[in-house]
C-alpha positions in Angstrom: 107.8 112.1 126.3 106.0 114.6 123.8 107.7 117.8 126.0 111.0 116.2 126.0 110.6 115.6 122.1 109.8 119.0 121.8 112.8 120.2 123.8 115.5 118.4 121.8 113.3 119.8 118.5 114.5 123.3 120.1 117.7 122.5 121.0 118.6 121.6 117.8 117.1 124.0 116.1 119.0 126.8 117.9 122.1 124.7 117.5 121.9 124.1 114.0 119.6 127.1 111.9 122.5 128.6 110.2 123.5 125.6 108.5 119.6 124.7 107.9 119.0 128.0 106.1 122.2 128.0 104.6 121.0 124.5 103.2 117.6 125.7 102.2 118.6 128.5 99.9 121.7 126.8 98.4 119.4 123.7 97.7 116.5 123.6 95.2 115.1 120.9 96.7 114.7 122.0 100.1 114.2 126.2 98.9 110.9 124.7 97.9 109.9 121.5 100.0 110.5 123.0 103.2 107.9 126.1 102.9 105.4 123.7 101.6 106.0 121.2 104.6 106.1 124.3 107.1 102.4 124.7 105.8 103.3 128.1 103.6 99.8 128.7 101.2 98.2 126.1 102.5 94.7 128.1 102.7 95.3 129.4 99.2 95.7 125.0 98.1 92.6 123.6 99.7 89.3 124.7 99.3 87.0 126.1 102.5 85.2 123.0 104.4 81.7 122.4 103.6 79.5 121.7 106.8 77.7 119.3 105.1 81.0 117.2 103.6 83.5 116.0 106.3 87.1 115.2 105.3 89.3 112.6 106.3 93.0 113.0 105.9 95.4 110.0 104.6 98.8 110.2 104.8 101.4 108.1 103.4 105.3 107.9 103.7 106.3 107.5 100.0 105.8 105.5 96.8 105.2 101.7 98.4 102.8 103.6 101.0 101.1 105.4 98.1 100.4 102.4 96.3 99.1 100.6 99.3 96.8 103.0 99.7 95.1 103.0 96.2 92.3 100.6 96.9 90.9 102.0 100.3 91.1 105.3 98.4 89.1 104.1 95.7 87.1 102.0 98.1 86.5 105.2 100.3 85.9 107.8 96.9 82.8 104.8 95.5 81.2 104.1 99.0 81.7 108.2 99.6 81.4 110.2 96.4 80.8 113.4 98.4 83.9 112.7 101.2 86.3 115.5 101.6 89.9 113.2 100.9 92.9 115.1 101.7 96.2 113.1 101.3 99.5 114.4 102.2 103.2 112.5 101.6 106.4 112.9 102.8 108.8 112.1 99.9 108.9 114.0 96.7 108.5 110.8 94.7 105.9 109.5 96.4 104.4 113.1 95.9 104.4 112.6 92.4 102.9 109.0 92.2 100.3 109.8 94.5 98.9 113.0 92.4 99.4 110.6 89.2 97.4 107.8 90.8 95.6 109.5 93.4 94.4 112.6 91.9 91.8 112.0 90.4 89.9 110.3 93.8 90.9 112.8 96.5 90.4 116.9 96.7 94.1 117.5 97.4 97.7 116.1 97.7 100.0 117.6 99.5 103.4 117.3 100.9 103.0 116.7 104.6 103.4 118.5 107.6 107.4 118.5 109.1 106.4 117.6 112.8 106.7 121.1 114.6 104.0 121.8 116.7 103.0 124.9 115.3 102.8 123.4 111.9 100.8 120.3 112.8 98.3 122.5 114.5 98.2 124.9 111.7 97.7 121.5 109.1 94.8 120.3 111.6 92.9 123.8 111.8 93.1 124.6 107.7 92.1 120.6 107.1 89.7 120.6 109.7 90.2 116.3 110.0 87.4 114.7 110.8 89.3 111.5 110.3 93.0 110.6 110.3 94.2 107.6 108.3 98.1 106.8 108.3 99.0 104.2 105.9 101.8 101.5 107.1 104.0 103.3 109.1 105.8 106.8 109.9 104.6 107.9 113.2 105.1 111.6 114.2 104.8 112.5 117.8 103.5 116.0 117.5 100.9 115.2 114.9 99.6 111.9 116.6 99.2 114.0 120.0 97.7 116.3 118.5 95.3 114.9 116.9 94.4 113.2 120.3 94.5 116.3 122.4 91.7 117.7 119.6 90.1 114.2 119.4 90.6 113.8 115.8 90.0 109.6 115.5 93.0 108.2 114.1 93.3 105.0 112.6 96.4 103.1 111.3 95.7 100.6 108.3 97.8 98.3 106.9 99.9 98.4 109.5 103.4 96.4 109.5 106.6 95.5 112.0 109.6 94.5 110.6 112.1 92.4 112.4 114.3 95.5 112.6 111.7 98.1 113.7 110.4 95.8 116.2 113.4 95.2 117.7 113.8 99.0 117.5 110.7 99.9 119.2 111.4 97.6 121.5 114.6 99.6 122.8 112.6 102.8 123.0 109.7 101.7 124.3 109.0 104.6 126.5 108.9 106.8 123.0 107.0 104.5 120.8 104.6 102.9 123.4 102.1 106.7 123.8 102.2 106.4 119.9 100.8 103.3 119.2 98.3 104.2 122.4 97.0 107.0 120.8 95.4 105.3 117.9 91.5 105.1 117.9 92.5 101.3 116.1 95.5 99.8 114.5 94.7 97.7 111.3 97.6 95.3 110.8 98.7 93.2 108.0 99.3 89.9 110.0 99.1 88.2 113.7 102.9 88.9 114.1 102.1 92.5 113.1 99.2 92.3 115.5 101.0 90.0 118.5 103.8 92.7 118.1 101.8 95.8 118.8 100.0 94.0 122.4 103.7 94.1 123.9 103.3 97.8 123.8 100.4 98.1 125.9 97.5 98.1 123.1 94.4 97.2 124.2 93.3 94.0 122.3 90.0 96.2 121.1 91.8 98.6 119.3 93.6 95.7 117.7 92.6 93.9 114.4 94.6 91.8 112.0 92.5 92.6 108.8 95.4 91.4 105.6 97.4 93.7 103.4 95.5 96.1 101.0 97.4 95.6 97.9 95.0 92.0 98.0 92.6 94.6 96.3 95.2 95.9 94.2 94.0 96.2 90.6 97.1 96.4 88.1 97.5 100.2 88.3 99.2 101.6 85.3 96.8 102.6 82.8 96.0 100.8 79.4 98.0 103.4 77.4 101.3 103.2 79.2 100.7 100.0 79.1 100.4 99.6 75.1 103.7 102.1 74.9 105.2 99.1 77.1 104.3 96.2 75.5 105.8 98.4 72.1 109.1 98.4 74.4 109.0 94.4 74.0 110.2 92.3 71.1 107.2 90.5 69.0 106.5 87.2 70.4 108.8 87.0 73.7 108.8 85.4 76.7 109.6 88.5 79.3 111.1 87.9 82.9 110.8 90.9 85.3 112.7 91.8 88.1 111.0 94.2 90.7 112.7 96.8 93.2 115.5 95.1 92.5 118.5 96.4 95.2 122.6 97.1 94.4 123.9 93.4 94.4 121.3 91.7 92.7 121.2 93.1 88.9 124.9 91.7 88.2 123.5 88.3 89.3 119.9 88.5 87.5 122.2 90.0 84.6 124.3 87.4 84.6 121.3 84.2 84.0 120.1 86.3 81.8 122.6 86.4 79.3 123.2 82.6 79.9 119.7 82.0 79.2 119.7 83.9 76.3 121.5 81.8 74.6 119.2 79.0 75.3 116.0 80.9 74.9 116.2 83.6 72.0 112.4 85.1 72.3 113.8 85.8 76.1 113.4 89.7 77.3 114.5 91.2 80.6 113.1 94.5 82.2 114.9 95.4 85.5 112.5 98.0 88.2 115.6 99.0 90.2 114.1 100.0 93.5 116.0 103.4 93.4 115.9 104.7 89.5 118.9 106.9 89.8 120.6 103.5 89.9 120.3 103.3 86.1 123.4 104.4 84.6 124.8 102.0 87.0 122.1 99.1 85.8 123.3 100.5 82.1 127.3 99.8 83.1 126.3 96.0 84.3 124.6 95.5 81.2 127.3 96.5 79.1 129.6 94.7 81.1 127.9 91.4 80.4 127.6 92.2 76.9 123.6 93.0 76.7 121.9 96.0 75.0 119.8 98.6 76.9 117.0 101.0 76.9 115.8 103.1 79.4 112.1 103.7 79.8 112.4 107.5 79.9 113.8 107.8 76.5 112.6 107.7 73.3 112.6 104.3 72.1 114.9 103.4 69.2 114.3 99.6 67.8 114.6 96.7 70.2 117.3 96.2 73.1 118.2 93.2 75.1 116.8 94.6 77.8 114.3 97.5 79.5 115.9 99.6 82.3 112.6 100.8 84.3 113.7 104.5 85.2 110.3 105.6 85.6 108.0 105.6 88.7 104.6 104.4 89.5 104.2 101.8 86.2 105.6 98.8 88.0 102.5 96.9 89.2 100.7 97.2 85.9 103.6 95.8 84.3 103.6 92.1 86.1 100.2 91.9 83.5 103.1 91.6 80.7 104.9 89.1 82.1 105.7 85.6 82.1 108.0 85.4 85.5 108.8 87.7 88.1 111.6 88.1 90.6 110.6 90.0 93.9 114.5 92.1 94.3 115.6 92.9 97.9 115.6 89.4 98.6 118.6 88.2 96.9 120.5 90.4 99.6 119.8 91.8 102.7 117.2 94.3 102.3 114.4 92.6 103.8 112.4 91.8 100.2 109.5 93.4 98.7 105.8 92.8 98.3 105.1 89.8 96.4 101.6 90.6 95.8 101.5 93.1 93.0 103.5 90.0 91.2 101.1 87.3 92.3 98.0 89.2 91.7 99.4 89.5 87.8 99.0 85.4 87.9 102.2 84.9 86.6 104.8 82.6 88.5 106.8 84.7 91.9 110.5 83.9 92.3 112.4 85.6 94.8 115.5 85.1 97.6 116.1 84.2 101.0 115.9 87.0 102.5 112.0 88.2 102.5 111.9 89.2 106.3 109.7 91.9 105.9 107.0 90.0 104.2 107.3 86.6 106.2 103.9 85.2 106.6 103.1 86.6 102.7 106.3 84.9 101.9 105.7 81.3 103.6 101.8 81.5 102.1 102.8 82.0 98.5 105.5 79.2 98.6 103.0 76.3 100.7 100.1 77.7 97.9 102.5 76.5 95.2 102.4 80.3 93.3 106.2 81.0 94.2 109.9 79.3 94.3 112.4 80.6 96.6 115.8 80.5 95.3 119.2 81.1 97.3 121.9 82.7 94.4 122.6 82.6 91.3 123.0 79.0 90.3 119.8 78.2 91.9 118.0 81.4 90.2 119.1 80.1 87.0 118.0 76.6 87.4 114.2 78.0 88.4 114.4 80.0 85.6 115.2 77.2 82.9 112.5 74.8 84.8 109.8 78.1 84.4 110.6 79.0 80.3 111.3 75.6 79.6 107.7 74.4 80.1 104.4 76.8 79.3 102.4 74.2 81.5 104.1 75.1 84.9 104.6 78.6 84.3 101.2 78.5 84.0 100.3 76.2 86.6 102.5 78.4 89.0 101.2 81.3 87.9 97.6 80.2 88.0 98.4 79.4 92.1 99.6 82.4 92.7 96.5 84.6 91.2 94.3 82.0 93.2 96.1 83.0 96.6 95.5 86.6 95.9 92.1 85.6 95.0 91.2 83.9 98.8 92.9 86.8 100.5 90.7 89.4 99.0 88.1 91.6 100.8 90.7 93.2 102.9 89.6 96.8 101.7 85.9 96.3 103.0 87.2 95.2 106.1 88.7 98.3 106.9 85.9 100.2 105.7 83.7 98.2 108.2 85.9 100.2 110.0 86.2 103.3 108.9 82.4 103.8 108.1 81.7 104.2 111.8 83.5 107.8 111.7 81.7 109.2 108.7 
C-alpha cells in the first residue's frame, strides 16, 4: 500500500511541478507555507534535544483539533513540567490558534510535515519523537509508517468516525486498514467510534473508548477579551449565540431574531459563522432583515443589533456570556458541531436535526434535559420564546446541561493513564 502511495505521490509530482511552482511563487500563501511544511529551517526553529528531557509530538488538523487538544496539553505541561511538547498543524488558522492558546504550554508550534517521505523522516530525526500524539483525525501514510518502521509509539486520542468517513474507509479498506493498525492505541470518543475501528482489524487491546476531551474544557478565551466582549453587549441583555453557524442557517437564525426582537427589546444576537470570511455575507443578511451590525475585528462604535464573530479562537469562552446557544451545522446538512463548549458554559443547548457527527453527545444532552432539538425556523422560534420567556427554565436547562458535562469529566486523566506509560 505505502509503495503504491508513494508511486502515485511521484507520478504526480512529475505530471504536475510546473503548475505547482508556478502556484507557489504566484501565491503568498503557498511562497511561504510550503517551505515551512517541506521542513525548510526547521533546525534553526527547535532547540537541540536534551538527553535527560524527552519530547512528544502532538499534531492537530486545524482549529476544532486545536481546541480539543487544550486540556491534554495542559494536563500533559502540569503532570510534566520538564516534557519536551512539540505540536505541529496543518491549517494556517489553526496555526494561529494553536500558538495563541498553545504557546505558552509546549516548546514549539509548527506547521506540519506535507507527507513526502523525505520530509517526514527529516521532521522525525530533528524532533527526535519519543511519543506521537494525533488528535481526532488526519492520518498520513508516510508519517504513520514511519514512525512505526523507527518505533516511535503512536497514539491516537480523541478519536472520532463520522457516518461519512466510515462509510469512506469502508470502501478503501485496503488503504485505511495498515493505518489504524499501526497505532500503539486508539482513544476514541464513543462505542460507535470504538465498534467502528474493530471492523478494520484492530486488536480490541489497542482499543479504548475513553469520552471526548473538550469534557475538560475550561472556557478558553482569557478574562480580558472577555471584558472587551461583554463591552460589545448592550447593558442589561439577554444574549442568544449562534456557534459555527454554516451558509443556510444565519437567514433563518436572522430571521427569529428580528421577530423576537420585537417581543424582547434587552434581546442581543452574536453569530460565530463557522468560516469568518463569510462575514460580509452575514453583514448583507442582516441588512436585509433590517438589523444593525458590528464585526468583532473592528473598532467598536456604540451598540448594534448584533455581533458578527470574525475573529478566531474566542468562541468557547464566549458561551460564559450567554443566556442560549444554538450549535450551527445542524440546521443543514453539515453534520453539526460540538455541543459541549456550549453545555459546559451551563447555559441552555439548542440545535437542528442534523447532528450526525456528534450522535451519542447529541442523544445524551437531549435524554439529560440540557438541550432542545428544533427542526426549522418555526420550531427555533418557538424554543426560543419558551427559553427568554421564563428565567426559571433557561436556567433549569442550563443547569442540566453544566451537570452532564460535570459526570462526563475525567476524560483527560484517562488518557494520561495512558500516555504516562511512554514517558
Amino acid at each position: 500500500m505505502i509503495a503504491f502511495y508513494n508511486f502515485c505521490q511521484l507520478l504526480l509530482l512529475v505530471l504536475t511541478w510546473p503548475a505547482l511552482i508556478l502556484l507557489i511563487v504566484l501565491n503568498p500563501k503557498y511562497r511561504k507555507g510550503i517551505p515551512n511544511r517541506l521542513g525548510f529551517g526547521l533546525r534553526q526553529q527547535l532547540r537541540p534535544v536534551l538527553s535527560t528531557h524527552k519530547t512528544v509530538w502532538i499534531h492537530a488538523l486545524s482549529v476544532g483539533e486545536v481546541s480539543s487538544a487544550y486540556p491534554l496539553v495542559a494536563g500533559l505541561r502540569k503532570e510534566f513540567p520538564h516534557l519536551r511538547i512539540i505540536f505541529t498543524v496543518s491549517t494556517r488558522t489553526g496555526l494561529q490558534v494553536a500558538t495563541t492558546l498553545l504557546g505558552p504550554l509546549v516548546e514549539k508550534v509548527i506547521p506540519s510535515p506535507l507527507d513526502l517521505r523525505l520530509t517526514v523522516c527529516h521532521y522525525i530525526q530533528v524532533i527526535q519523537p519519543d511519543l506521537f500524539i494525533l488528535v481526532e483525525t488526519d492520518f498520513w501514510p508516510n508519517l504513520l509508517q514511519t514512525l512505526k518502521r523507527k518505533k516511535v509509539p503512536t497514539i491516537l486520542v480523541n478519536g472520532r468516525i463520522s457516518q461519512k468517513s466510515a462509510s469512506s474507509y469502508q470502501k478503501f479498506a485496503f488503504f485505511f486498514r495498515p493505518l489504524f493498525q499501526s497505532f500503539s492505541h486508539l482513544c476514541m470518543q464513543t462505542d460507535n467510534d470504538k465498534r467502528t475501528m474493530t471492523q478494520f482489524g484492530v486488536k480490541p487491546e489497542s482499543l479504548h473508548c475513553l469520552g471526548n476531551l473538550k469534557y475538560d474544557t475550561s472556557l478558553q478565551t482569557s478574562q480580558r477579551n472577555l471584558q472587551e466582549l461583554s463591552q460589545r453587549i448592550p447593558p442589561n441583555s439577554r444574549v442568544f449565540l449562534a456557534g459555527s453557524t454554516h451558509k443556510g442557517e444565519e437567514d433563518i437564525i436572522l430571521s427569529v431574531y428580528a421577530a423576537l426582537k420585537k417581543m424582547y427589546s434587552n434581546l442581543f444576537l452574536i453569530i460565530a459563522p463557522r468560516n469568518t470570511k463569510r462575514r460580509a455575507e452575514i453583514g448583507q443578511l442582516a441588512a436585509a432583515t433590517d438589523l444593525s451590525w458590528q464585526y468583532r475585528s473592528e473598532p467598536q462604535t456604540g451598540y448594534a443589533d448584533l455581533l458578527i464573530l470574525d475573529t478566531m479562537g474566542e468562541l468557547p469562552g464566549l458561551y460564559s456570556l450567554a443566556d442560549v446557544a444554538f450549535v450551527g451545522g445542524s440546521l443543514v446538512c453539515q453534520g453539526g458541531h460540538n455541543p459541549i463548549e456550549a453545555a459546559s458554559g451551563g447555559i441552555p443547548v439548542v440545535f437542528g436535526p442534523h447532528m450526525d457527527d456528534f450522535a451519542e453527545i447529541r442523544l445524551d444532552l437531549l435524554q439529560a434535559g440540557g438541550a432542545i432539538e428544533v427542526v426549522d425556523q418555526t420550531s427555533l422560534k418557538q424554543a426560543l420564546i419558551m427559553l427568554f420567556s421564563s428565567e426559571e427554565q433557561r436556567r433549569k436547562i442550563g443547569d442540566l446541561a453544566r451537570a452532564y458535562i460535570d459526570i462526563q469529566g475525567g476524560v483527560v486523566n484517562r488518557h494520561l493513564a495512558i500516555i504516562r506509560k511512554y514517558l
